[in-house]
C-alpha positions as a printed Julia matrix, in Angstrom:
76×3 Matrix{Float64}:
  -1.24   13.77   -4.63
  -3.49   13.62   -1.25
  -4.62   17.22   -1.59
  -8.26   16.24   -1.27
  -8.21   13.94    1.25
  -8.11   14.64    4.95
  -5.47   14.2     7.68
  -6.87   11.27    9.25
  -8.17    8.35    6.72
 -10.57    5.86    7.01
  -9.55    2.32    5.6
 -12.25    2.16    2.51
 -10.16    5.96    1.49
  -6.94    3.9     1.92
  -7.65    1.43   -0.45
  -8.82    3.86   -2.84
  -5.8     6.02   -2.76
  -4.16    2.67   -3.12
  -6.35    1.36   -5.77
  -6.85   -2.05   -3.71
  -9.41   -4.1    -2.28
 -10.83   -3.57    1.31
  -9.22   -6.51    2.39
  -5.68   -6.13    1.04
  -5.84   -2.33    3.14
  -6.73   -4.27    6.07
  -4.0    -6.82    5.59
  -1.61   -3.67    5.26
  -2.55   -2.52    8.41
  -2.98   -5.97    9.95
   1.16   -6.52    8.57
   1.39   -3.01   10.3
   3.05   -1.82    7.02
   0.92    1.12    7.41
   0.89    2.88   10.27
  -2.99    2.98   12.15
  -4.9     4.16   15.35
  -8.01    1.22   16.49
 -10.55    3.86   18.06
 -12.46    1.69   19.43
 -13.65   -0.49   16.83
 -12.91    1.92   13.91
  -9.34    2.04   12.48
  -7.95    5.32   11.33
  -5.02    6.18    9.64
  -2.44    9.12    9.5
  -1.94   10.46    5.59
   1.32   11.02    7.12
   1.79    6.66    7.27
   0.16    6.46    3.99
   3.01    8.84    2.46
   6.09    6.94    4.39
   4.58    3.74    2.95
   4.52    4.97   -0.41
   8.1     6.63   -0.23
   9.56    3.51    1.14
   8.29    0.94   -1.02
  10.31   -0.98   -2.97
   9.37   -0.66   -6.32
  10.09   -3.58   -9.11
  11.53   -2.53  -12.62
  13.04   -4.48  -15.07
  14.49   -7.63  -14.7
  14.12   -7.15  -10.77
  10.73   -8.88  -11.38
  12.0   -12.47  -12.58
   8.11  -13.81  -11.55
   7.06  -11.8   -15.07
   9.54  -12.05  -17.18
  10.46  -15.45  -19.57
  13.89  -16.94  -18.6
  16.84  -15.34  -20.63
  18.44  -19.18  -20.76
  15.25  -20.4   -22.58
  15.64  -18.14  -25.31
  18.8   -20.17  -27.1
């Protein structure tokens, strides 16, 4: 899945293994939901907090979404 990128990420190849916006990856790190290094002013990140993050999310299916699906008691 991360084959081709390297060990260490930048934030701009964060959000595009993410397929966000710049500013939603730095609001992940900002949240620290993802794990990150400040180098001085530049902010790298392990591919190893990138892969926790994605195994630990909590993903929505079904009816555990109630924000996009109509209400069943509006149907009678």
């Amino acid at each position: 899945m991360l084959n081709n990128y390297p060990d260490v990420l930048t934030v701009k190849q964060l959000a595009e293994i993410l397929n966000i916006g710049h500013n939603a990856a730095y609001q992940l790190i900002k949240r620290r939901e993802i794990g990150a290094k400040y180098i001085g002013r530049t902010i790298r990140i392990p591919k190893a907090s990138v892969i926790m993050y994605l195994n630990s999310a909590h993903y929505m299916v079904g009816k555990s979404d109630n924000s996009r699906l109509p209400d069943e008691r509006s149907k009678s």
